[in-house]
Structures are given as structure tokens and as C-alpha cells.
C-alpha positions as MATLAB code, in Angstrom:
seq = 'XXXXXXXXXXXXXXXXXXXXXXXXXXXXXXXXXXXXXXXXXXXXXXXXXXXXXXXXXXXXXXXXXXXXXXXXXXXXXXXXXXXXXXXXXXXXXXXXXXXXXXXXXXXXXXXXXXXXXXXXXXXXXXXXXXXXXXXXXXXXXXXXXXXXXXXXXXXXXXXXXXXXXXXXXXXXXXXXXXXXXXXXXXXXXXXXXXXXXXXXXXXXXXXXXXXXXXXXXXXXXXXXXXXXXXXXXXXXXXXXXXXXXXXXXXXXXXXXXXXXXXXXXXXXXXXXXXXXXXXXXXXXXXXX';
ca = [
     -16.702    7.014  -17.045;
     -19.306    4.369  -16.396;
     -17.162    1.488  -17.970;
     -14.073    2.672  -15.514;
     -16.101    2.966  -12.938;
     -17.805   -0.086  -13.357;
     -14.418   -2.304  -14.312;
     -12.990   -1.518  -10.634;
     -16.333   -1.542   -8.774;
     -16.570   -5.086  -10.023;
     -12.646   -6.285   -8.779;
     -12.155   -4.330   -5.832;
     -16.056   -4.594   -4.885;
     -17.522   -2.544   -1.455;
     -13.567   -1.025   -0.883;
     -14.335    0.739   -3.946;
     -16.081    3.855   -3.155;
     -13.517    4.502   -0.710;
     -10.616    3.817   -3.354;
     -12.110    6.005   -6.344;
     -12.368    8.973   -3.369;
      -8.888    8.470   -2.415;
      -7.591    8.286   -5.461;
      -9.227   11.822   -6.707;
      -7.371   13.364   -4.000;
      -4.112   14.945   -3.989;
      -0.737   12.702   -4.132;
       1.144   12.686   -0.978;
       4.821   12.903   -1.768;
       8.048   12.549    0.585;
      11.250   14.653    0.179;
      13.901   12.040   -0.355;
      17.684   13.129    0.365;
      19.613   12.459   -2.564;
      22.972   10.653   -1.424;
      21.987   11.283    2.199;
      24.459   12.667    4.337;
      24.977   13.462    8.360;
      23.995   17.090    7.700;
      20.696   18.117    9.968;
      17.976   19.918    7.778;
      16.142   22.754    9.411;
      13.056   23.130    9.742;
      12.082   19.224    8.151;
      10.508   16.276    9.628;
      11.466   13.240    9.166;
       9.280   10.976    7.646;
       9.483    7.991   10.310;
       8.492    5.015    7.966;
      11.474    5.436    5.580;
      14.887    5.854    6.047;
      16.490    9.459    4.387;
      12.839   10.707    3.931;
      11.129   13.774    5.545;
       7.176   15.593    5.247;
       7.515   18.521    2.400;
       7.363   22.138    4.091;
       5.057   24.267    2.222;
       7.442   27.222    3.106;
      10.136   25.759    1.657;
      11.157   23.884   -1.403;
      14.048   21.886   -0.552;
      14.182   20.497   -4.188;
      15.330   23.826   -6.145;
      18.618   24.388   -3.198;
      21.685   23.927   -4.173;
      25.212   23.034   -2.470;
      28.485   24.936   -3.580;
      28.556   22.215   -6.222;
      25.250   23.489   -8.075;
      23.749   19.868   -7.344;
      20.249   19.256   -5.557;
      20.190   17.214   -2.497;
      16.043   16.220   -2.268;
      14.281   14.387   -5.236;
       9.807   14.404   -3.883;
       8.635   10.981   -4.410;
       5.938    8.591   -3.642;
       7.126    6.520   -0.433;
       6.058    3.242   -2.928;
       8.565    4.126   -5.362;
      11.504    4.545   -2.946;
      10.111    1.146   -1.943;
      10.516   -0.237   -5.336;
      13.611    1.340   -5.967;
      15.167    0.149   -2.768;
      13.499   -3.316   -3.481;
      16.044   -4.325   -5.786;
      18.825   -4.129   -3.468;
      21.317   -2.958   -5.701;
      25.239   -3.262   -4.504;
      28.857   -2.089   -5.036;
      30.034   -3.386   -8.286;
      26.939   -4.222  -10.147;
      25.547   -4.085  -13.610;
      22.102   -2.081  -13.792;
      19.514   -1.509  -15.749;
      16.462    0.962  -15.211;
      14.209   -0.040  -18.043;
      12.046    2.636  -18.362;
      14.017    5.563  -16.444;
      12.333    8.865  -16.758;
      11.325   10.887  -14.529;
      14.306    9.444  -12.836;
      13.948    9.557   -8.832;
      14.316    5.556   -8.825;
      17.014    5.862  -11.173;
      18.929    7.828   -8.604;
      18.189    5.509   -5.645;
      19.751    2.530   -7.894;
      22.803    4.645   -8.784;
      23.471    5.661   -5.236;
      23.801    2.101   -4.298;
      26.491    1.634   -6.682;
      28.833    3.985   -4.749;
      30.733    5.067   -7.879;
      31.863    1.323   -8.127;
      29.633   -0.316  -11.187;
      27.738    0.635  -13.796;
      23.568    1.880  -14.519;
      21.789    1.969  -17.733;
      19.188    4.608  -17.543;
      16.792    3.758  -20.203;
      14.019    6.383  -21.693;
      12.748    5.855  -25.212;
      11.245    9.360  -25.536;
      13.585   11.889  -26.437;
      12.149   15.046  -24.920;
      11.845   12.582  -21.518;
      15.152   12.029  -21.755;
      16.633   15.050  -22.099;
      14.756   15.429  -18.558;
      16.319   12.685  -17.084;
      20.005   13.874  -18.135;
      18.892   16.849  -15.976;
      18.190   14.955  -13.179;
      21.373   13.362  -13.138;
      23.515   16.447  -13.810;
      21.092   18.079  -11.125;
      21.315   15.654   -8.548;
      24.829   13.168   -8.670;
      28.147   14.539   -8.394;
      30.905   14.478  -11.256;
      33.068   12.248   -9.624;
      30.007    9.690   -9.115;
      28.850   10.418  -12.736;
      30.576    8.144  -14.989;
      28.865    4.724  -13.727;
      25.819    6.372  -15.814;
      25.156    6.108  -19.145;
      21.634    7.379  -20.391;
      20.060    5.177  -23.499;
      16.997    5.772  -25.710;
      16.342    2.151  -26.613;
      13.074    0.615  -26.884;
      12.706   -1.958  -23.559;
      11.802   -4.802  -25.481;
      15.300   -4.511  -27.394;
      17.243   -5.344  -24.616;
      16.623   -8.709  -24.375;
      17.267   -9.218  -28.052;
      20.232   -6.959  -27.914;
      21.993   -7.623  -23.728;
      21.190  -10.776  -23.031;
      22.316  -12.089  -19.993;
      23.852   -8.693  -18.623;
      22.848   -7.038  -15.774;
      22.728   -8.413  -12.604;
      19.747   -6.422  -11.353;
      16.570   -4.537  -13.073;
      14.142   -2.253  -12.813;
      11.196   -1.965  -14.765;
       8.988    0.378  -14.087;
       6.296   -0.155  -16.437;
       4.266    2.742  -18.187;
       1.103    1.562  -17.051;
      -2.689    2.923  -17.111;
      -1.911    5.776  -14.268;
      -5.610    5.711  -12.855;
      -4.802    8.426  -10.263;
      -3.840   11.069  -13.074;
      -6.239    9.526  -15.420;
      -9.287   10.412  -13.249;
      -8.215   13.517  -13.032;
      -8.961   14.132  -17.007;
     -12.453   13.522  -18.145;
     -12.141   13.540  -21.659;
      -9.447   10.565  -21.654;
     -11.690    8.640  -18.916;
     -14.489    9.158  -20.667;
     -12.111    6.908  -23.502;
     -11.568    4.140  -20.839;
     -11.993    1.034  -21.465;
     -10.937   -2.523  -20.493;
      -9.479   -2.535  -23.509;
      -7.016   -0.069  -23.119;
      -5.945   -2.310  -19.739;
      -5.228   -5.161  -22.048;
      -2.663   -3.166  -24.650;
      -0.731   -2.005  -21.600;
      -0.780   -5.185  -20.210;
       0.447   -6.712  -23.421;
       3.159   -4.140  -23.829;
       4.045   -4.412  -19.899;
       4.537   -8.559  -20.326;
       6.719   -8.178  -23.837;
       8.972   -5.269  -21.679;
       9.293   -8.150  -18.389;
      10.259  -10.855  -21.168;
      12.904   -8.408  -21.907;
      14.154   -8.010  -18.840;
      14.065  -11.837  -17.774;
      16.290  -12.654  -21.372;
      18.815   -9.442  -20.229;
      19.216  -10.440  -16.645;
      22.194  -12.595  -15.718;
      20.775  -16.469  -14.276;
      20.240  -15.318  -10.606;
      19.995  -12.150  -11.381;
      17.066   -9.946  -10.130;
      13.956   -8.009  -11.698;
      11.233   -5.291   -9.734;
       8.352   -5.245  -12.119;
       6.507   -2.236  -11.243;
       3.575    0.016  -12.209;
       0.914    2.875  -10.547;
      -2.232    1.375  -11.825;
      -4.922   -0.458   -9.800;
      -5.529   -2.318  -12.821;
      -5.236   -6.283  -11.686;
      -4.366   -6.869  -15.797;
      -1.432   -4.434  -15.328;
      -0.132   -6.059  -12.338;
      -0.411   -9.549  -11.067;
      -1.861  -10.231  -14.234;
       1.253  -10.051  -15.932;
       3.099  -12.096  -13.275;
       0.555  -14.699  -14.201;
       1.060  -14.682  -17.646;
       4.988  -14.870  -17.488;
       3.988  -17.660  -14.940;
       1.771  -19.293  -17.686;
       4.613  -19.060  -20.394;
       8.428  -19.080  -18.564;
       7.412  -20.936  -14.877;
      10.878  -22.670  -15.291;
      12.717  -18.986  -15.915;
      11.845  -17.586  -12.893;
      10.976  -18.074   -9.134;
       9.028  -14.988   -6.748;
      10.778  -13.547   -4.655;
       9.128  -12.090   -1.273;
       9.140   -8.499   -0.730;
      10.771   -7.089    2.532;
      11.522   -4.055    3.886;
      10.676   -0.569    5.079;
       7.097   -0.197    5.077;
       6.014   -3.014    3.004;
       3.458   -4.198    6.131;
       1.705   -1.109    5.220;
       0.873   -2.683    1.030;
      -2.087   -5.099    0.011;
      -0.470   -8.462   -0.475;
      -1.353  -10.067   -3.493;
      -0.602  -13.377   -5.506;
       2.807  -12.222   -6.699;
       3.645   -8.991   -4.786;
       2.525   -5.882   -3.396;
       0.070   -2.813   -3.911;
      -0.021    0.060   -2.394;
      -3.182    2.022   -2.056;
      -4.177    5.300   -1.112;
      -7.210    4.707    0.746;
      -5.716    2.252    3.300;
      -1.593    3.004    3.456;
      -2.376    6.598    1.892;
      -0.256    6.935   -0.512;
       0.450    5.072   -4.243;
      -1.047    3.235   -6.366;
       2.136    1.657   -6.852;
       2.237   -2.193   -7.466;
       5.958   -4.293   -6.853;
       6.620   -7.747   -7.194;
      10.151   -8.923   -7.507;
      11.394  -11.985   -8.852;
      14.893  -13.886   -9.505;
      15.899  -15.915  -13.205;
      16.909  -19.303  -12.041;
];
């Protein structure tokens, strides 16, 4: 644990303390209204800072209901991935691409956007995760919305090879370090160390080349990940920067909530021990 410990004490300094304490405590979750509707939920509170959100009622798990349909109407998330999610500003009409799909909350948030009138690639490599994510779908969007989504198994750094210049927007949600959980299992962070920061890092830039070759010129990419890891986040930004400067401009991130994130060089971070909830990292940029 010492090498962890000492990696982040060294970048994030005094704040530290408080971070590592934070981050050892429980994950605060919203209850997110799949295709929100007019309809008035008892006995929920809605959560203020974002749109189609409300506080989780320990009496009552609004995620198992079902409508006369069989389908689900409330997906719990972290407020910073609705954020990143809702970042990308997906429309009517558009091509889409969730890189790296699975669980598959953000995945719904993009396909809502499309209204039935476009087209999402939900992309999970892992089989067994991706027989989860079919399940969200079937669980959660109705048959009549259903056949904008097609569910893939590629590997994310095929796409760019394989679709390029294709989608107008995408997501890529990185598989990243995951401090929060990480901490959480002793004999893995007793493993840590800066090393294992660098191979995800690697693997994180080859999966945002991919993206930047598969996205149409103008088109848009989130880049996100939940570590606090500076090599998993703006790190990468800086090495695309380093390599493609003339592919790609920043774009600033606006929006619900994003006041309450750590602004960095090329984005936002969300912490728990100042906005309370995350780790989550965005920054979104544009192919020009």
C-alpha cells in the first residue's frame, strides 16, 4: 500500500488525506429515470443538481419495478457519469458509438437521445459483460425504440482500423485503474504500482486513437475514466496532444453540475471529498 499511498500523496499533496478518506467510503449513487416521463414518483426526491435524477429510498428499490411492459424505468448511477454521458450531446439522427459499453447506464442515456431516429453501437469486448449489457437494454428500452441498437464484442482499438470516419459522436469510457474499488481490496493494492498506471494509460491512449480515426471530421469524443490517476487522465490528453495536435481541438465542458468538478488542463474531475461523489474524470474534444 505504501507505493499507492505514496504515488497520490505526492500529486494531490495536503488534499490527500482527505481524498484517500473519502474515497474508502461508500459510493453515493442517484436513481436516474430511464426515458423520463411526466409520471410523479412517490415517495422520491429529486435530486436538484441533475435533471431526471432523484436520492435512492432505502425502503424501496425503484430499479427491480416494472411497467405493464416488463421494462425498468430507474438505472442508479454516479451523478459524474450521467454527466459524461450527457456531455456528448447526442441528437436525433446520429451515428453512435459507446466504446467500452458495459455496465451500460451511459449507454442508455446516449440511446435515449436518439429518439428511435439513428443508430448506437454498444461495444463490450467481454462476453459474460456483454451478455449483461443485452439485459440492460431488453430491461430498460422499449421494443419499438430497440432496433437503433446493435450490441458488438469488438476490441476498441479495432474500430479505428475497421469504421473509420463513422460515427458522429463517441463515448469512451475507458477501463481505467478504479482506485475507489481498488482500495477496497488489499491484496490487489498491496500489487499497486505506478506501473500498473502506465499499462492502463497506454491501453487508454491506443483506445482514444481509435476513436479519433472512427469519428467523422467534426465529429465528437468524451474520453472518460474513474481513476484519480493524473497518467489515466489528462495524461493521455497530453499525449494525443504530443502526437495528433492537428487532429483535434478541446472542447469546454458545460452543463449540469460541472461547477461542482476540479478543472484541469484538458477537462474535468470529479472528486469525492470536495463535490462528493466520483472519481470520474471527462474531457471532451472535437476531430477538426
Amino acid at each position: 500500500m505504501s507505493k499507492f499511498f505514496d504515488f497520490f500523496e505526492n500529486y494531490y499533496g495536503s488534499r490527500w488525506k482527505n481524498l484517500f478518506t473519502a474515497l474508502k467510503e461508500e459510493d453515493q449513487k442517484v436513481l436516474r429515470e430511464v426515458f423520463p416521463s411526466d409520471h410523479t414518483w412517490d415517495n422520491l426526491t429529486p435530486f436538484k443538481l441533475l435533471s431526471g435524477c432523484y436520492l435512492p429510498n432505502e425502503d424501496l428499490d425503484y430499479t427491480k419495478e416494472v411497467d405493464a411492459d416488463n421494462l425498468r424505468h430507474f438505472y442508479y448511477m454516479d451523478p459524474g457519469s450521467i454527466i459524461a454521458a450527457r456531455s456528448l450531446e447526442v441528437q436525433e439522427g446520429e451515428t453512435v458509438l459507446d466504446m467500452c459499453s458495459a455496465p451500460g447506464g451511459k449507454g442508455l442515456i446516449l440511446t435515449e437521445a436518439l429518439m428511435g431516429n439513428g443508430h448506437i453501437d454498444l461495444n463490450e469486448p467481454s462476453r459474460n459483460r456483454r451478455e449483461r449489457l443485452k439485459k440492460v437494454v431488453r430491461d430498460h428500452v422499449p421494443d419499438e425504440l430497440r432496433n437503433v441498437v446493435s450490441v458488438k464484442g469488438q476490441d476498441g482499438l479495432n474500430f479505428g482500423l475497421k469504421f473509420k470516419d463513422t460515427y458522429d459522436k463517441i463515448l469512451v469510457d475507458a477501463p481505467c485503474s478504479g482506485e475507489r474499488h481498488l482500495i477496497h481490496r488489499p491484496s490487489e493494492l498491496s500489487k499497486w504500482t505506478p506501473k500498473r498506471s502506465k499499462r492502463l494509460a497506454s491501453r487508454q491512449y491506443g483506445l482514444l486513437c481509435s476513436a479519433l480515426l472512427s469519428v467523422k471530421p467534426r465529429g465528437t469524443i468524451i474520453y472518460s475514466t474513474c481513476s484519480i490517476s493524473p497518467l489515466e487522465n489528462d495524461g493521455v490528453l497530453e499525449k494525443l496532444k504530443l502526437k495528433k495536435s492537428d487532429s483535434f481541438e478541446v472542447v469546454e465542458l458545460e452543463g449540469e453540475m460541472i461547477d461542482k468538478a476540479d478543472k484541469t488542463k484538458f477537462g474535468r474531475l470529479f472528486l469525492p471529498d470536495t463535490s462528493g461523489y466520483g472519481p470520474l474524470y471527462i474531457a471532451k474534444i472535437r476531430k477538426v
